[in-house]
C-alpha positions as CSV (number, residue, x, y, z in Angstrom):
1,X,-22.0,3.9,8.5
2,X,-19.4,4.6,6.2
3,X,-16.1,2.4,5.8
4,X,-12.6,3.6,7.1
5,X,-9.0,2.9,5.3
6,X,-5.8,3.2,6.6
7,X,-3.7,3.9,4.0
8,X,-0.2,4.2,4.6
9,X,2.3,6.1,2.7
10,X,-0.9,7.7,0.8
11,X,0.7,11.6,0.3
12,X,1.7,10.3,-3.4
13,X,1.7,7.6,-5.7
14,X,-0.8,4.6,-5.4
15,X,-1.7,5.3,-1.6
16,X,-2.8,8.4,-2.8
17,X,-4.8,7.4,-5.6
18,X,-6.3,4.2,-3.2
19,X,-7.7,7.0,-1.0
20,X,-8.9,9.5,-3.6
21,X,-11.1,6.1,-5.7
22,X,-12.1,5.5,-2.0
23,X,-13.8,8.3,-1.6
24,X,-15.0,8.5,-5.2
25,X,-16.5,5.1,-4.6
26,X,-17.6,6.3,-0.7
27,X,-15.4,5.8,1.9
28,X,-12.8,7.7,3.9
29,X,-9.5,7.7,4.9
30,X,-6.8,7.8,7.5
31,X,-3.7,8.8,5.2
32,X,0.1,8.4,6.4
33,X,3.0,10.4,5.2
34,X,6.7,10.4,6.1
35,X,7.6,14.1,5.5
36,X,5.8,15.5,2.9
37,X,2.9,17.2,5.0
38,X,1.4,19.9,2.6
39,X,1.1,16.7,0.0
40,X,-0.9,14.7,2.6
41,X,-2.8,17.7,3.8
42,X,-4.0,18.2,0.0
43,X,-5.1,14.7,-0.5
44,X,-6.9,15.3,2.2
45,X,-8.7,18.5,1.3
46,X,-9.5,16.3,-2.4
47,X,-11.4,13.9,-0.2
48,X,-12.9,16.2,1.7
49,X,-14.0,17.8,-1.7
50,X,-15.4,14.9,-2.9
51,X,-17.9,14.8,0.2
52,X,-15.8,12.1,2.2
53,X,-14.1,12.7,6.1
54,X,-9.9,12.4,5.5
55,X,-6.8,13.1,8.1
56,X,-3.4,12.9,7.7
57,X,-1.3,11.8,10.3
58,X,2.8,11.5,10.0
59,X,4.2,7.9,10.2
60,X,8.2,6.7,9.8
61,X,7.0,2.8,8.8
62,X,11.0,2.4,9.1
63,X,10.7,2.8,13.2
64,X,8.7,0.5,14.9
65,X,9.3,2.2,18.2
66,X,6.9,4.3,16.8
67,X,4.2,2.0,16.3
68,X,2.6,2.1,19.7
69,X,2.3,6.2,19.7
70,X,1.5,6.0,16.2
71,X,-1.7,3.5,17.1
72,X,-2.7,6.1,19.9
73,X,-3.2,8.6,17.4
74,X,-5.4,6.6,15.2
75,X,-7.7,5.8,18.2
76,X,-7.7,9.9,19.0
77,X,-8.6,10.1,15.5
78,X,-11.3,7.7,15.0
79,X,-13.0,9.1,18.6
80,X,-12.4,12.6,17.4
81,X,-13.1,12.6,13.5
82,X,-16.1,9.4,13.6
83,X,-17.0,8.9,16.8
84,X,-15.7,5.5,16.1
85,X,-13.0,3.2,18.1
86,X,-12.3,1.2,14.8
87,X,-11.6,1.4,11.1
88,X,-12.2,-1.1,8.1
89,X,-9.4,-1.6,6.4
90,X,-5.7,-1.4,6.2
91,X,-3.7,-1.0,3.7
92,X,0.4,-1.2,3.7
93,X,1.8,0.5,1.1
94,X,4.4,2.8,2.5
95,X,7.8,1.9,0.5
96,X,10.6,3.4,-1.2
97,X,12.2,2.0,-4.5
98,X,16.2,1.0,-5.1
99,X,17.9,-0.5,-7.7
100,X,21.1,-2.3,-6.4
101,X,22.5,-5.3,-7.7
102,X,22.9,-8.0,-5.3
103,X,26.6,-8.3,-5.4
104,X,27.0,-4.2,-4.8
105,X,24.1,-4.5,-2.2
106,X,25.3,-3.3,1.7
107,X,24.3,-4.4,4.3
108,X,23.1,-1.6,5.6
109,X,20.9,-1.1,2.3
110,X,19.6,-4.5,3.0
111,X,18.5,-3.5,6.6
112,X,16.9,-0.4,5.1
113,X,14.9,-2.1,3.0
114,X,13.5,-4.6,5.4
115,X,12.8,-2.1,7.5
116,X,10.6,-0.3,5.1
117,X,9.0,-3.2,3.4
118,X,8.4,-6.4,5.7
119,X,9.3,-5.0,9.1
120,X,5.8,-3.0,9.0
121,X,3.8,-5.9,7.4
122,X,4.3,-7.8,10.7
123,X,4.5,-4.8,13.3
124,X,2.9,-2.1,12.1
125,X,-0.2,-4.4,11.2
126,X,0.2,-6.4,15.0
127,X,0.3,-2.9,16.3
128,X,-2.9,-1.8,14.5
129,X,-4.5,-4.9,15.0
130,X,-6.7,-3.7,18.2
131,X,-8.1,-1.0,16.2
132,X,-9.2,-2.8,13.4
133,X,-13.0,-4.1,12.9
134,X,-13.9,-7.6,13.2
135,X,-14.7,-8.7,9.3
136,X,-12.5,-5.4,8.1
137,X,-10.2,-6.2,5.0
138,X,-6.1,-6.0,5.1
139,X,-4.5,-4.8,2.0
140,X,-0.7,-5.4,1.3
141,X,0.9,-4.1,-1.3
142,X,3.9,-6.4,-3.0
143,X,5.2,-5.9,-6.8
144,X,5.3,-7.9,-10.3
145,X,9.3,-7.7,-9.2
146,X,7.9,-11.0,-6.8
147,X,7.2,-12.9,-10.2
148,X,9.1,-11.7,-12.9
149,X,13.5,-10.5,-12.4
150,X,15.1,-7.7,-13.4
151,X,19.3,-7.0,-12.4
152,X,19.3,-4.3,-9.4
153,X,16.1,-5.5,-8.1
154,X,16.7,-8.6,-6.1
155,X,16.3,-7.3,-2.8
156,X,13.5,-5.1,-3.1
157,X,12.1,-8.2,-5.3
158,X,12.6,-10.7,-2.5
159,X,11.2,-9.0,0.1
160,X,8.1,-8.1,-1.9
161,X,8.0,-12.2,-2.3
162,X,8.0,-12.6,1.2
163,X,4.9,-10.2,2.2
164,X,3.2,-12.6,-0.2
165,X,4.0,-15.4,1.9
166,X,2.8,-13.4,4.6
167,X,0.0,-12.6,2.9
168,X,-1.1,-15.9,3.3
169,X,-0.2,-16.4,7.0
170,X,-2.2,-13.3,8.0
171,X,-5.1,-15.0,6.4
172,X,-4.8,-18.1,8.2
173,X,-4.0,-16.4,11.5
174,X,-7.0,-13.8,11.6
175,X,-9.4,-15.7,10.0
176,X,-11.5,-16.5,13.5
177,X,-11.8,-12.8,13.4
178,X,-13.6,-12.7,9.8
179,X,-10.5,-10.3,8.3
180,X,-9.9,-11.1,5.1
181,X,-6.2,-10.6,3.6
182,X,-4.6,-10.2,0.0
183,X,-1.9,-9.3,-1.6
184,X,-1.7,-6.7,-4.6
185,X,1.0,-6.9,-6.7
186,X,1.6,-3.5,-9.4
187,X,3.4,-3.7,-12.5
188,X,5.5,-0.7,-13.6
189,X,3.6,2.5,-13.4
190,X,4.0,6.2,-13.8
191,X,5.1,7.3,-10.8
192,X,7.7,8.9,-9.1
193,X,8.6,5.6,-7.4
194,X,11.9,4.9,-8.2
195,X,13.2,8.5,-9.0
196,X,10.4,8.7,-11.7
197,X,12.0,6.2,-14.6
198,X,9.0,4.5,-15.7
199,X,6.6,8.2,-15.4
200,X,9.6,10.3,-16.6
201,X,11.9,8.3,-18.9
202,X,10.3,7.9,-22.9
203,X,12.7,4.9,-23.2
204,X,11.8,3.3,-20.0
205,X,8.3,3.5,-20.9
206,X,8.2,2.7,-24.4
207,X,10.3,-0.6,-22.6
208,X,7.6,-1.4,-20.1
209,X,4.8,-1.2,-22.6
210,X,6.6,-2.9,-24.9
211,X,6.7,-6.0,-22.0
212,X,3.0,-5.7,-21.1
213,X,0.3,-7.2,-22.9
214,X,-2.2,-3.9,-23.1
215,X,0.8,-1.8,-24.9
216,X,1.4,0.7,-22.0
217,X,2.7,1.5,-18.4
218,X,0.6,1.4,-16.4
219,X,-1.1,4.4,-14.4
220,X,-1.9,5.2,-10.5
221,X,-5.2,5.2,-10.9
222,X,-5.1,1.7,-13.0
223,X,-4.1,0.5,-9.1
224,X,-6.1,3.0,-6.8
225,X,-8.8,2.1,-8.6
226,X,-8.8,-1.8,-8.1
227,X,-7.3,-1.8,-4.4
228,X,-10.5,0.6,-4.1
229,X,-12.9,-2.4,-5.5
230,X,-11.2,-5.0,-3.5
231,X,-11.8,-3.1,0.0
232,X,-15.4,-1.5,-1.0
233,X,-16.8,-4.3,-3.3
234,X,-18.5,-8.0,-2.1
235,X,-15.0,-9.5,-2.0
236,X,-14.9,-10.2,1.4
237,X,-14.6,-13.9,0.1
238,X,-11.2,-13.4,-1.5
239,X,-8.8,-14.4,1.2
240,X,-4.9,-15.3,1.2
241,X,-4.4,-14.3,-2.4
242,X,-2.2,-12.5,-4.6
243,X,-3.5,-10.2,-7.4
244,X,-1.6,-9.3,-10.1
245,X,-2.7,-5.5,-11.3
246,X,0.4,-5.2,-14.3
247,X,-2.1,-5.1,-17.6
248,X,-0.3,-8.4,-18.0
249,X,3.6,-7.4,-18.1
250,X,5.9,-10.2,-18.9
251,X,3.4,-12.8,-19.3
């Protein structure tokens, strides 16, 4: 039987590379966007190329009231697309980038923020919970911004540092039900996270490889690649930790 993600926020960037390696390495997806339809529709119609089964349903991570419709729709899709009543994995990677230093920070910048990047970590995983396979695998996704500072970033740095303390709560809590959960954490990489700087900027890059120990940015599929292993490979044994995936950037 072939191995289900959930992969939110997986119409660009990392989610979409997580779900494209997936189904290079065999297994499908359930892929969330926020607006961008005709992106998610096309990672979809990649996957399906490849041989694998993909949808793309919409999701706002930012509103919880959501959640519970949201969940519905997973179950139609599982029953509809699988036959199944429950995936293998989830993976919360939905998030938006900002650069505000603490002192300029709003509060209503601040509330946006949690609401896109620890809000879900809690709710949208509780809400997901019934739905997910006994022994399935949760993926969150935090940043090298957790370790390492950099001004405009403290926020969005924090709040990445505590879904790695949740990280480790998740483990302990749903351990008696044999799911595993980790903690990736990116470096800078060639995206259009962030309005693009690192993918689009020559003297952003040429900083970031100059701070990482392999001598470039890094690249989505450098991270698609290894969230892939870590759901489809024997790692079921890795719990409660956090994984670095920066090509060792300000070591």
């Amino acid at each position: 039987m072939s191995k289900i993600a959930l992969i939110t926020g997986a119409s660009r960037g990392l989610g979409r590379s997580t779900a494209l390696q997936l189904a290079h390495k065999g297994g499908d997806s359930i892929v969330t966007y926020h607006s961008n339809r005709a992106e998610a529709e096309e990672v979809v119609r990649q996957i399906v190329a490849l041989g694998r089964k993909a949808v793309a349903l919409q999701l706002d991570v930012s509103r919880t009231s959501t959640y519970a419709d949201f969940a519905a729709a997973v179950q139609s899709a599982l029953r509809s697309e699988w036959g199944r009543e429950c995936f293998d994995f989830l993976v919360n990677n939905a998030g938006t980038g900002a650069s505000t230093l603490l002192t300029e920070t709003t509060e209503e910048e601040f509330e946006q923020l949690v609401n896109v990047h620890l809000k879900p970590v809690v709710f949208l995983t509780n809400a997901l919970l019934p739905l997910l396979e006994d022994g399935g695998k949760i993926l969150n996704v935090s940043s090298g911004l957790a370790r390492f500072s950099m001004p405009g970033k403290g926020v969005y740095g924090s709040l990445k540092g505590a879904v790695e303390v949740l990280t480790r709560y998740q483990a302990k809590e749903l351990g008696a039900r044999g799911i595993s959960v980790n903690v990736i954490a990116p470096g800078a990489i060639e995206t259009d996270f962030g309005g693009g700087a690192v993918r689009d900027n020559p003297e952003v890059n040429r900083m970031v490889a100059a701070q990482t120990a392999l001598g470039r940015a890094g690249l989505p599929d450098d991270i698609g690649g290894a969230a892939a292993t870590l759901l489809l490979g024997e790692t079921g044994w890795i719990n409660g930790q956090r994984i670095e995936i920066s090509g060792g950037m300000c070591l």
